[in-house]
Backbone bond lengths (Angstrom), bond angles and torsions (degrees), N, CA, C in turn:
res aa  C-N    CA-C-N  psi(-1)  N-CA   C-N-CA  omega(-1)  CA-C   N-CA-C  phi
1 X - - - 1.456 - - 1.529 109.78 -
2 X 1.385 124.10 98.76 1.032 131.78 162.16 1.268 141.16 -69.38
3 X 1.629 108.63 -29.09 1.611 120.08 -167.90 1.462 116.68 64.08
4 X 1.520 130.58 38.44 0.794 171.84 177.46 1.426 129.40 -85.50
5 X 1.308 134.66 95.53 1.571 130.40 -179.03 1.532 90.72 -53.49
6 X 1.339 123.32 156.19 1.397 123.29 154.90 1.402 98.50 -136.32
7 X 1.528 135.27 -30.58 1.664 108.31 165.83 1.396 81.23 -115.58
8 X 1.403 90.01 134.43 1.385 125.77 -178.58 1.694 132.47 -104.52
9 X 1.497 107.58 7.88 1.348 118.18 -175.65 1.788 102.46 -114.97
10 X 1.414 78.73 138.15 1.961 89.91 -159.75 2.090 81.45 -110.78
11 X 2.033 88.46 145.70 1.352 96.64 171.16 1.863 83.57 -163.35
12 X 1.262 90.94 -174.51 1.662 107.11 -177.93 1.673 112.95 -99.38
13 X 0.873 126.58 -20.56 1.335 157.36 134.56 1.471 125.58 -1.95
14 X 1.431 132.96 174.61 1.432 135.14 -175.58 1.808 112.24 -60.14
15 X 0.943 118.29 95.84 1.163 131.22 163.97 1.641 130.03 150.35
16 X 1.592 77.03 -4.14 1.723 92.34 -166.38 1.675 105.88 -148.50
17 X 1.822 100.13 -5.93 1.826 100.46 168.68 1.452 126.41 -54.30
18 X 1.238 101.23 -47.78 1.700 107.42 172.69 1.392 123.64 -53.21
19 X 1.536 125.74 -39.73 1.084 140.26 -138.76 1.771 90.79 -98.40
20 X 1.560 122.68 -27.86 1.538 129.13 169.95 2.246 104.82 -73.92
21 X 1.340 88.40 -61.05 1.279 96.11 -172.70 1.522 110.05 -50.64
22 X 1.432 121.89 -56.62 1.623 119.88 172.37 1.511 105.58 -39.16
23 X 1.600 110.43 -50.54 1.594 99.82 -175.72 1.557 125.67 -47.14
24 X 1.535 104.47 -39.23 1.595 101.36 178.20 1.518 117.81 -84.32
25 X 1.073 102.77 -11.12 1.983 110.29 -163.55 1.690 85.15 -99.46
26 X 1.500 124.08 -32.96 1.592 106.44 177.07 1.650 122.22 -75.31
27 X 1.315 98.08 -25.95 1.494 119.92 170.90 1.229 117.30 -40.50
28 X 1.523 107.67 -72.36 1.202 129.00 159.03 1.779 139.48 -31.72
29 X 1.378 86.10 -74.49 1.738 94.17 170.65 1.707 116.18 -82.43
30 X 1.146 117.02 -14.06 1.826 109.09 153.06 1.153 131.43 -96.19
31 X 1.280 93.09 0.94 1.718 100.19 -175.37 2.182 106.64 52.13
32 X 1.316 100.77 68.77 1.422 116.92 171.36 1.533 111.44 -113.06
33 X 0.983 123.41 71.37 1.465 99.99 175.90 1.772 134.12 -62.44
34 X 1.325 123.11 -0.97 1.422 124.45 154.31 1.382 126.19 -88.93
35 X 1.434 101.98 8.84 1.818 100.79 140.86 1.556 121.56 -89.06
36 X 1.298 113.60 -53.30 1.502 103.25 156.77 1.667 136.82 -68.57
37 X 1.320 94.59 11.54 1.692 98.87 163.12 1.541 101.26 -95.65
38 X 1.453 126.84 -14.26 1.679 141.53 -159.52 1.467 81.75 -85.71
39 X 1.245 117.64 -57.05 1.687 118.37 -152.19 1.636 82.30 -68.51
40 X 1.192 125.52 -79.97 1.612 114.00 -148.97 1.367 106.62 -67.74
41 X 1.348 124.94 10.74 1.663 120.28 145.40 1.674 122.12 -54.69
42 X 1.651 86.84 -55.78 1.712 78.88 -155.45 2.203 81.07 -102.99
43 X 0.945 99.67 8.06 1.683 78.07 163.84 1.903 104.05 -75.24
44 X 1.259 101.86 -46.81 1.687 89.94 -170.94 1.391 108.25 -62.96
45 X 1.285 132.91 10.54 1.654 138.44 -165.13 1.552 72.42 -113.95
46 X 1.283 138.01 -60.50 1.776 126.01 -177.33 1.269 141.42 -43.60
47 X 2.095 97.72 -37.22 1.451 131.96 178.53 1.483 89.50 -67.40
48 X 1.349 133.42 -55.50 1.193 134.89 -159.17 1.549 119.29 -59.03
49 X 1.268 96.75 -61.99 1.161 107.16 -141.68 1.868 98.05 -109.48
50 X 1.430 118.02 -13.54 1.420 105.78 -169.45 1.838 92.75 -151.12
51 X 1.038 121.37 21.70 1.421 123.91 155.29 1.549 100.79 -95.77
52 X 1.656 110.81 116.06 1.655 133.76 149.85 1.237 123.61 -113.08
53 X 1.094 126.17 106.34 1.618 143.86 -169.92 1.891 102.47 25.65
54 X 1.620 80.37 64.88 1.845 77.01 162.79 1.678 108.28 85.06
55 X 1.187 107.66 -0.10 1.414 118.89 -170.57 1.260 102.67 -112.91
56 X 1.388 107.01 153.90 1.776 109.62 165.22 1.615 107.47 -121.41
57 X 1.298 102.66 130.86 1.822 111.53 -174.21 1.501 93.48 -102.77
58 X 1.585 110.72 -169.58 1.750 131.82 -170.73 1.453 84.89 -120.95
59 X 1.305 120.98 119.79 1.783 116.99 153.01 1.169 95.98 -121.73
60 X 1.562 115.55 176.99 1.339 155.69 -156.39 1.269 102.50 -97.41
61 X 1.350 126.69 93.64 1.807 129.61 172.19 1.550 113.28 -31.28
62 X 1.165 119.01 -31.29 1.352 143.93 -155.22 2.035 99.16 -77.93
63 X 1.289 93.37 -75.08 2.323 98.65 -176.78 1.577 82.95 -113.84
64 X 1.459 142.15 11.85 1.372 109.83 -171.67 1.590 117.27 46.93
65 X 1.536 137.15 45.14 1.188 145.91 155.88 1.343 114.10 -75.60
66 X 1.452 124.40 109.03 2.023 97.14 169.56 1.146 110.71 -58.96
67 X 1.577 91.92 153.31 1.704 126.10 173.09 1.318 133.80 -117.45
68 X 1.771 91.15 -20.28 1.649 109.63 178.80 1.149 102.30 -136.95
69 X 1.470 156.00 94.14 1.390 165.67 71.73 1.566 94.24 48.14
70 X 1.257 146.25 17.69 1.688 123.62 -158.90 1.867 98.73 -143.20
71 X 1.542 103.81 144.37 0.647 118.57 158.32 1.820 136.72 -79.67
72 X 0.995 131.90 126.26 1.539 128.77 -171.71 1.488 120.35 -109.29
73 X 1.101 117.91 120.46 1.745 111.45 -162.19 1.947 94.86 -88.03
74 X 1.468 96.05 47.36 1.630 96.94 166.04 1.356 98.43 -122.21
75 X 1.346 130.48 -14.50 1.563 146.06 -171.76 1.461 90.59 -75.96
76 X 0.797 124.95 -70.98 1.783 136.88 170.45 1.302 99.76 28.85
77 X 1.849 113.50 -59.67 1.602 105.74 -179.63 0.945 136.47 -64.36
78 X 1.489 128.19 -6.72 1.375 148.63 168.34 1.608 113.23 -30.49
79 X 1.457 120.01 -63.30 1.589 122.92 -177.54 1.574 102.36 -52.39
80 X 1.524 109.36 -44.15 1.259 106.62 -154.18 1.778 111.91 -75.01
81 X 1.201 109.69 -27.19 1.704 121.75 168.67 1.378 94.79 -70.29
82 X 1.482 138.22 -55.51 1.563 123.27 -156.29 1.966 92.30 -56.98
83 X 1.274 130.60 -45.16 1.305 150.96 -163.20 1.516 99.28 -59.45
84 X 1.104 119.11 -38.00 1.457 108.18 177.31 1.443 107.79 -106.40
85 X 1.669 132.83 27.75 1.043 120.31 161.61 1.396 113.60 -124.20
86 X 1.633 110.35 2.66 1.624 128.67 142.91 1.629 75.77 113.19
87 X 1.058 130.72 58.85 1.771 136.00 154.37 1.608 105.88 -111.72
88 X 1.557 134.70 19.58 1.395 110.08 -170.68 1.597 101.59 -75.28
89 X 1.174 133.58 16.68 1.577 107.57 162.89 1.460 103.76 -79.78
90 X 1.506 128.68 -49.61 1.349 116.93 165.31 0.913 134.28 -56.59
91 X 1.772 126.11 -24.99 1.229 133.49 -162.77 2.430 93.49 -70.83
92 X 1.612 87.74 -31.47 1.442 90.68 -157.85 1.494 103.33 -68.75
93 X 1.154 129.84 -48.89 1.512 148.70 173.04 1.570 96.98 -37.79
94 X 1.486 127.79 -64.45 1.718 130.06 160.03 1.730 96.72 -21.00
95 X 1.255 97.11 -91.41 1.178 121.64 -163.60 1.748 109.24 -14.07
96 X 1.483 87.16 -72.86 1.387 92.68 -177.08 1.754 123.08 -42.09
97 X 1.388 108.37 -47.66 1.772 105.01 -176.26 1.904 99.00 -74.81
98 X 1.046 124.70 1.36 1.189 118.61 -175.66 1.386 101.74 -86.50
99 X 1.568 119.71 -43.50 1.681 130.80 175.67 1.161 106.20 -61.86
100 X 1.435 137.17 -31.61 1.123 145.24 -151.50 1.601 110.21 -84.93
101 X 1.742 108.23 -15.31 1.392 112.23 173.04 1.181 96.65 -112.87
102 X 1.545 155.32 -2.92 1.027 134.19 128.45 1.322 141.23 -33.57
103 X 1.252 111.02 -45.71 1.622 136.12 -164.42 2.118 83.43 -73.97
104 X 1.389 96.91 -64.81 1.594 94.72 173.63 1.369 121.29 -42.74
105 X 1.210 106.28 -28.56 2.047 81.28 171.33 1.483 82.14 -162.77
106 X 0.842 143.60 81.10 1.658 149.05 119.84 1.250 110.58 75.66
107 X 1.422 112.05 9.37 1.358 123.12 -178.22 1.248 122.57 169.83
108 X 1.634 125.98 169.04 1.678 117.04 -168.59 1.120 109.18 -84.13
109 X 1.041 162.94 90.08 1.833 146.91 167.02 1.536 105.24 -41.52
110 X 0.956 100.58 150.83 1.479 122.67 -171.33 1.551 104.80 -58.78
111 X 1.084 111.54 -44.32 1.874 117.18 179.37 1.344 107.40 -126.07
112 X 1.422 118.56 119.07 1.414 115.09 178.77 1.821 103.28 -113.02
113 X 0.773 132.51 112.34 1.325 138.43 161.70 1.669 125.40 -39.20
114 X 0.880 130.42 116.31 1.606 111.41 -153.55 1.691 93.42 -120.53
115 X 1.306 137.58 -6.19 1.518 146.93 122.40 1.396 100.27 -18.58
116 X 1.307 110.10 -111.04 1.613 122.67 177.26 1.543 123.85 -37.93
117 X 1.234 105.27 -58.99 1.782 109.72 -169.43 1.060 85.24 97.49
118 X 0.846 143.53 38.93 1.794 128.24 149.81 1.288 129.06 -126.72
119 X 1.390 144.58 169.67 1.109 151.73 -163.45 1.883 96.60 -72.68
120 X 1.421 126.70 137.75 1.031 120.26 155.51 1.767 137.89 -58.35
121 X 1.387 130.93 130.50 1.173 101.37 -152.62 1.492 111.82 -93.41
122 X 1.136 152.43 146.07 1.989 157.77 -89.51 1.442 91.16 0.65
123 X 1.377 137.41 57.83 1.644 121.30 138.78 1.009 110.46 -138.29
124 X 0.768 125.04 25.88 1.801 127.00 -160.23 1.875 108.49 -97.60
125 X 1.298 112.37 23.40 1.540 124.82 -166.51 1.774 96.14 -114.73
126 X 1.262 101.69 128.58 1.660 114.36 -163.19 1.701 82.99 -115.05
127 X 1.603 117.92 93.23 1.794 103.07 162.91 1.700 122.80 -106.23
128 X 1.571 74.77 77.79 2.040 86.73 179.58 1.482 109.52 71.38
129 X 0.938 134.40 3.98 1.580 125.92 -161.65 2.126 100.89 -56.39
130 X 1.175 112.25 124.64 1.464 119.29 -170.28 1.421 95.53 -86.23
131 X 1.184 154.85 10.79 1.960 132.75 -159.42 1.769 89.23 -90.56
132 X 1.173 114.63 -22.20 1.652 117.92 -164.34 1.812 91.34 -67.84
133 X 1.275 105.37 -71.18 1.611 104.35 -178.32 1.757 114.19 -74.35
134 X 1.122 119.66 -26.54 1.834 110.48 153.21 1.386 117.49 -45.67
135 X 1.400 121.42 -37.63 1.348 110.40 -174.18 1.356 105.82 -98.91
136 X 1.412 128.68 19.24 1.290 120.97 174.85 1.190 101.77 -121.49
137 X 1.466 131.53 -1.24 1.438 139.52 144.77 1.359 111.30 -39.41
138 X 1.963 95.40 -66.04 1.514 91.26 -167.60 1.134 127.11 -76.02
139 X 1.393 105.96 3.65 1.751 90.66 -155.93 2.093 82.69 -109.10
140 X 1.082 121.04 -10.51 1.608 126.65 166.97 1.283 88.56 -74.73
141 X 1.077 143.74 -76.47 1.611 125.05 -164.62 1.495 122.93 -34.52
142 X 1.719 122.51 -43.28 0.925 160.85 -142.62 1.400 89.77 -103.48
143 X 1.044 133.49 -73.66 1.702 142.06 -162.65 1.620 122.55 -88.98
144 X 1.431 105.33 -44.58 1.446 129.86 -173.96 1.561 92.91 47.57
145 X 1.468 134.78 55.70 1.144 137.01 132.69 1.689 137.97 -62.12
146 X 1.001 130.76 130.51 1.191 127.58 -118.37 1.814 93.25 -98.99
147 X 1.419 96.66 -18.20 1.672 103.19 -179.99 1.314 112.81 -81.87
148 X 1.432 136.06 4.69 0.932 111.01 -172.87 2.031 100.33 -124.60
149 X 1.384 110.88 -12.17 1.944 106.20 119.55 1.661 132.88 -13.62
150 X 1.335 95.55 -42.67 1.570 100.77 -156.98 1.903 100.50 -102.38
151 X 1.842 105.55 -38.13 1.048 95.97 164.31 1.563 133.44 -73.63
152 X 1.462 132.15 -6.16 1.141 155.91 134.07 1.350 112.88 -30.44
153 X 1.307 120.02 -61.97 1.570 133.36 166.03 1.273 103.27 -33.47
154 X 1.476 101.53 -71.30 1.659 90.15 -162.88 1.212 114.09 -88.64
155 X 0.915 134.68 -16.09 1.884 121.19 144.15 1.281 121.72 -40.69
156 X 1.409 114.24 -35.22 1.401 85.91 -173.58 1.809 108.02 -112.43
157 X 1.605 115.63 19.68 1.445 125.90 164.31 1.570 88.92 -95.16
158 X 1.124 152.59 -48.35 1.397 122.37 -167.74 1.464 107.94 -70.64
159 X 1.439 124.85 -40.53 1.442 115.79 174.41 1.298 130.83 -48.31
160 X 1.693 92.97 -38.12 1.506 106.03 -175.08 1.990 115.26 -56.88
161 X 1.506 88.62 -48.01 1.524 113.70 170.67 1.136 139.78 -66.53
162 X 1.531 111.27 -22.81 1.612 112.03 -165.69 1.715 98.23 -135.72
163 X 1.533 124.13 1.36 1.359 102.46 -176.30 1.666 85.86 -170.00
164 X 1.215 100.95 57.62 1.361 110.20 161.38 2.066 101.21 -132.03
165 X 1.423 92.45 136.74 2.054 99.06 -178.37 1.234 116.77 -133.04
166 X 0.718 152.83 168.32 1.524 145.80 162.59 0.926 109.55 -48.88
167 X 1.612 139.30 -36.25 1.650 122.16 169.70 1.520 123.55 -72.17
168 X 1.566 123.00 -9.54 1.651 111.72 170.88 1.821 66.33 147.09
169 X 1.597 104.00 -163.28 1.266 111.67 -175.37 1.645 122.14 -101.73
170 X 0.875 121.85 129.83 1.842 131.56 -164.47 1.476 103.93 -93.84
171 X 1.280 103.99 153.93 1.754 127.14 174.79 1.422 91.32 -55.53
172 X 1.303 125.94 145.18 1.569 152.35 124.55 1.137 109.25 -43.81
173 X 1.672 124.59 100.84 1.687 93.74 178.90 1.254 128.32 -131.96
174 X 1.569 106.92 33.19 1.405 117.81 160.73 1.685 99.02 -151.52
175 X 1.428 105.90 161.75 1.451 95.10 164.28 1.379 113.09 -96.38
176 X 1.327 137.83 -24.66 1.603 127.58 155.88 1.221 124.19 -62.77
177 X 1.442 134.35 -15.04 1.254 140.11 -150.59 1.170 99.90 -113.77
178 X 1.910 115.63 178.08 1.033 121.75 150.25 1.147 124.75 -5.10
179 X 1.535 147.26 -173.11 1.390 139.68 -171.09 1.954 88.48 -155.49
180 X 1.226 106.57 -8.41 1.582 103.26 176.91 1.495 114.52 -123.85
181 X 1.836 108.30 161.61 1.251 118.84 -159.94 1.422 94.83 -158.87
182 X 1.204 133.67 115.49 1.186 127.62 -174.20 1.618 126.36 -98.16
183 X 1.107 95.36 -15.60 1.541 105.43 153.46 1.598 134.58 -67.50
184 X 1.253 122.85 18.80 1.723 116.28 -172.72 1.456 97.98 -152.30
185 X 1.256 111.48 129.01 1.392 82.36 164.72 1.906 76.99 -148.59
186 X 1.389 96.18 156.75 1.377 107.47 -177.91 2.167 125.35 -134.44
187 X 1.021 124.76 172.31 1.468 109.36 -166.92 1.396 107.51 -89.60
188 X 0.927 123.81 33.21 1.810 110.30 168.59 1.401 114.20 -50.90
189 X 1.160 124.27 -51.62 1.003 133.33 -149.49 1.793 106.76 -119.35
190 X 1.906 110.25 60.89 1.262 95.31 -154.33 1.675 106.67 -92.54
191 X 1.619 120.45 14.26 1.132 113.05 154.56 1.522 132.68 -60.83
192 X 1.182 92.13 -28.68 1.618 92.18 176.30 1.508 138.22 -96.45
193 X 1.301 92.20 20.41 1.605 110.24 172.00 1.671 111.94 -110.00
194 X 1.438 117.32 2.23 1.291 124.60 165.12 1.725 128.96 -38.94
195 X 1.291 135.82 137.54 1.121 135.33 146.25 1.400 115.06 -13.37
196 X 1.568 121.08 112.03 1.679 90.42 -176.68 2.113 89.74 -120.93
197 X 1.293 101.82 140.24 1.750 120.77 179.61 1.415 100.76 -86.48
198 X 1.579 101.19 160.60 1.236 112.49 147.35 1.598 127.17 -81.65
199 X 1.013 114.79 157.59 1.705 110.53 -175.03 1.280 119.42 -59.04
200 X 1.243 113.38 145.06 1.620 121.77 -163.55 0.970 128.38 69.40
201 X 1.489 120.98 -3.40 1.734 114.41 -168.27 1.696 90.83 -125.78
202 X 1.641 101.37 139.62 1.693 104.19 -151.14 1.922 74.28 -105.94
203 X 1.333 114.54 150.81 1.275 133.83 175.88 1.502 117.86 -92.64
204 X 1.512 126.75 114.22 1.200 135.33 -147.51 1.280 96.25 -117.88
205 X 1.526 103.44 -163.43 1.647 98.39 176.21 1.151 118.85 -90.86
206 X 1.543 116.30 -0.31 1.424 106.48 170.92 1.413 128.59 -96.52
207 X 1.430 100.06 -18.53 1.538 97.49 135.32 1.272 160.61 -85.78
208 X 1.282 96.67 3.09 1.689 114.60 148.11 1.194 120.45 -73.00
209 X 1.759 113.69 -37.97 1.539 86.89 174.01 1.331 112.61 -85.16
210 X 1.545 121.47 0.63 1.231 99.52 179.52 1.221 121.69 -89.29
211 X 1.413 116.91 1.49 1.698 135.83 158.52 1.417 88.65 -72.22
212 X 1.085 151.27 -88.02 1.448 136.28 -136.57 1.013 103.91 -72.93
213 X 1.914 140.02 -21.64 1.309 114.21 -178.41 1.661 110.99 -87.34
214 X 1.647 99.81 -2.03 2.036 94.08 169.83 1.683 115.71 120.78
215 X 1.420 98.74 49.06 1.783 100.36 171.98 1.512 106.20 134.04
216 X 1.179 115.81 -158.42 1.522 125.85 -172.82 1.761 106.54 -72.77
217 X 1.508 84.03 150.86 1.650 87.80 155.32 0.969 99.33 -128.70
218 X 1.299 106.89 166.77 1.854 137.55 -154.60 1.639 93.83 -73.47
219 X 1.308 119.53 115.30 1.695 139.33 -175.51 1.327 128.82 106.53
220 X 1.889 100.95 1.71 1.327 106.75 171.04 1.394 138.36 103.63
221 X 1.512 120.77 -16.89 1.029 145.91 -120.47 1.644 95.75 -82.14
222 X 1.848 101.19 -46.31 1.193 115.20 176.24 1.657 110.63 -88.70
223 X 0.955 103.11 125.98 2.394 101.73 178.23 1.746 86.75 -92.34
224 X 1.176 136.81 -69.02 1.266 126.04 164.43 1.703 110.00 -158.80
225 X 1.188 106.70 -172.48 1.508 92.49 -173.10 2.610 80.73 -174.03
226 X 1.350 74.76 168.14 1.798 109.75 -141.26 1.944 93.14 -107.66
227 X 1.158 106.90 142.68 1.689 96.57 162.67 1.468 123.37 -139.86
228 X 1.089 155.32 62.07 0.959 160.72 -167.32 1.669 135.61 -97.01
229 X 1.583 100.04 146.55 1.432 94.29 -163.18 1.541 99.57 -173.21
230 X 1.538 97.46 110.71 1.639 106.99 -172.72 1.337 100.63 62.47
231 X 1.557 100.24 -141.19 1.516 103.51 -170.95 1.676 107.03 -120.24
232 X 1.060 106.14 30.83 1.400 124.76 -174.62 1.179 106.08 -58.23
233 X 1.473 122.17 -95.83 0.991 166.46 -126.79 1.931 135.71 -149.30
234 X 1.132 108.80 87.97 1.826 98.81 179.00 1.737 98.56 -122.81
235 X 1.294 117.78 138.43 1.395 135.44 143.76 1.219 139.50 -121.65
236 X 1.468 119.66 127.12 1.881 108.15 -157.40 2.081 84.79 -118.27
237 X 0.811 100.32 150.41 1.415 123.88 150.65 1.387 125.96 -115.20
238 X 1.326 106.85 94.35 1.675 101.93 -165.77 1.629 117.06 -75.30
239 X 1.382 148.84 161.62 1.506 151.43 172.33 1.796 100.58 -31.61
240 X 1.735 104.24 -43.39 1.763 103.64 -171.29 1.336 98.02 -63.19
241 X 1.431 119.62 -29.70 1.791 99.82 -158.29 1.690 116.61 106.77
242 X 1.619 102.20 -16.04 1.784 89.38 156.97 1.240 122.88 -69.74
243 X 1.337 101.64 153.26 1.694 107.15 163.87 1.643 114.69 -115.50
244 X 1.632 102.97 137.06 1.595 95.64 172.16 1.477 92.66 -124.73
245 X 1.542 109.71 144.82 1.109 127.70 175.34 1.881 110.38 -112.32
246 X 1.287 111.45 121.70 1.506 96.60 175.21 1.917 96.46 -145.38
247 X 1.331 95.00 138.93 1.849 124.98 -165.91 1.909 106.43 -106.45
C-alpha cells in the first residue's frame, strides 16, 4: 500500500460515473450541501480540462493532456445530473451529440471514438445501459421539450426491435454484427419483465407469490412472467411451459 494513483487518467466515465452522480443525488435527498459543494469542485476541473465541444474526453490527472479521445455510453448520465443542478440548457446541447450516436447505429456502444466516429473496436456492445434515457427523463421533466419525446421514441423502437427475444431483452453486441447476445440482460426496460395475466383476472398477492416462487398457479392467473436484474440473472416461463434460464 503505497497511497499511490496507479491509473492515472481522469474522465467522467466508468469508474468514477457513480461517484459524481451520488454527489448530486446525495446532496439533494439528504440535504448535504458539502457534497454539492464536492461536485462543483471537480466539475470546474471537468469544464477545464475534459469538456470538447460538448464532449467529455480521458486526460491525464498529472498535465491534464488527453489520453482517451472516446466517448462512453456510461457518461450518458451526465445531462441528466447537469438537469438537476439547473444546467439543462447545457445538459441539452450534451444530450443532443449523445443521441446523435444512437440515431447512428440504434444504440450507444460502450466506446465511441470521437477521432473516427465510430464504434470502438471489442466495445461496440450496447447491454441496455439506461443513463442515456434517465437523463432524458430528467431533463423532460425539467424542460418539457418536445424533442426529447422523440428521442425516447427511438430508444425504445430500437430496443423493442433489435434486442428484444423470447427470454426478456439481450445485450447488443456488436455494432456490425448480430444485434443479439443471450447472455446479459439488464433493467432498462423494467416494465417488461412484469408478471403478465390473462385478461380479466386482476393479479393479487397470491399471484405474486406464485410468480416469485417459479411458474403458474393453479387457475392460471400467471401465463408466464420474466425476472431480471443487471446481468445476473433472467427466467421466463413462457404460456407453452418452456423454461429458459440464462446467468
Amino acid at each position: 500500500m503505497t497511497g499511490r494513483w496507479t491509473a492515472q487518467d481522469a474522465g467522467i466515465g466508468g469508474g468514477v460515473d457513480s461517484y459524481y452522480e451520488y454527489l448530486v443525488k446525495g446532496a439533494i435527498l439528504l440535504e448535504r450541501p458539502e457534497l454539492m459543494s464536492m461536485f462543483v469542485e471537480a466539475r470546474q476541473a471537468i469544464e477545464k480540462y475534459l469538456k470538447k465541444d460538448d464532449w467529455f474526453v480521458w486526460a491525464t490527472m498529472l498535465r491534464g493532456h488527453v489520453t482517451l479521445p472516446v466517448f462512453q455510453s456510461l457518461e450518458s448520465y451526465w445531462p441528466g445530473v447537469l438537469s438537476l443542478v439547473g444546467e439543462s440548457d447545457t445538459a441539452m446541447r450534451i444530450i443532443h451529440n449523445y443521441h446523435s450516436v444512437w440515431r447512428q447505429y440504434g444504440f450507444t456502444p460502450e466506446v465511441y471514438n470521437l477521432g473516427t466516429g465510430e464504434a470502438s473496436s471489442s466495445r461496440e456492445s450496447y447491454p441496455l445501459r439506461p443513463e442515456l434515457i434517465e437523463s432524458i427523463m430528467y431533463l423532460y421533466r425539467d424542460t418539457r421539450d418536445p424533442i426529447l419525446l422523440q428521442m425516447g421514441e427511438d430508444i425504445l423502437r430500437s430496443i423493442q426491435h433489435s434486442a428484444r427475444t423470447p427470454c426478456g431483452y439481450a445485450t447488443w453486441i456488436a455494432a456490425q454484427s448480430s444485434p443479439f447476445s443471450g447472455s446479459q440482460v439488464r433493467g432498462t426496460q423494467e416494465l417488461e419483465v412484469e408478471p403478465v395475466q390473462q385478461p380479466g383476472v386482476r393479479r393479487g398477492a397470491a399471484d405474486s407469490r406464485a410468480a416469485a416462487a417459479g411458474g403458474r398457479r393453479k387457475g392460471g392467473a400467471v401465463r408466464h412472467w420474466c425476472v431480471a436484474y443487471e446481468q445476473r440473472a433472467l427466467c421466463v416461463v413462457p404460456a407453452e411451459g418452456a423454461t429458459c434460464m440464462v446467468n
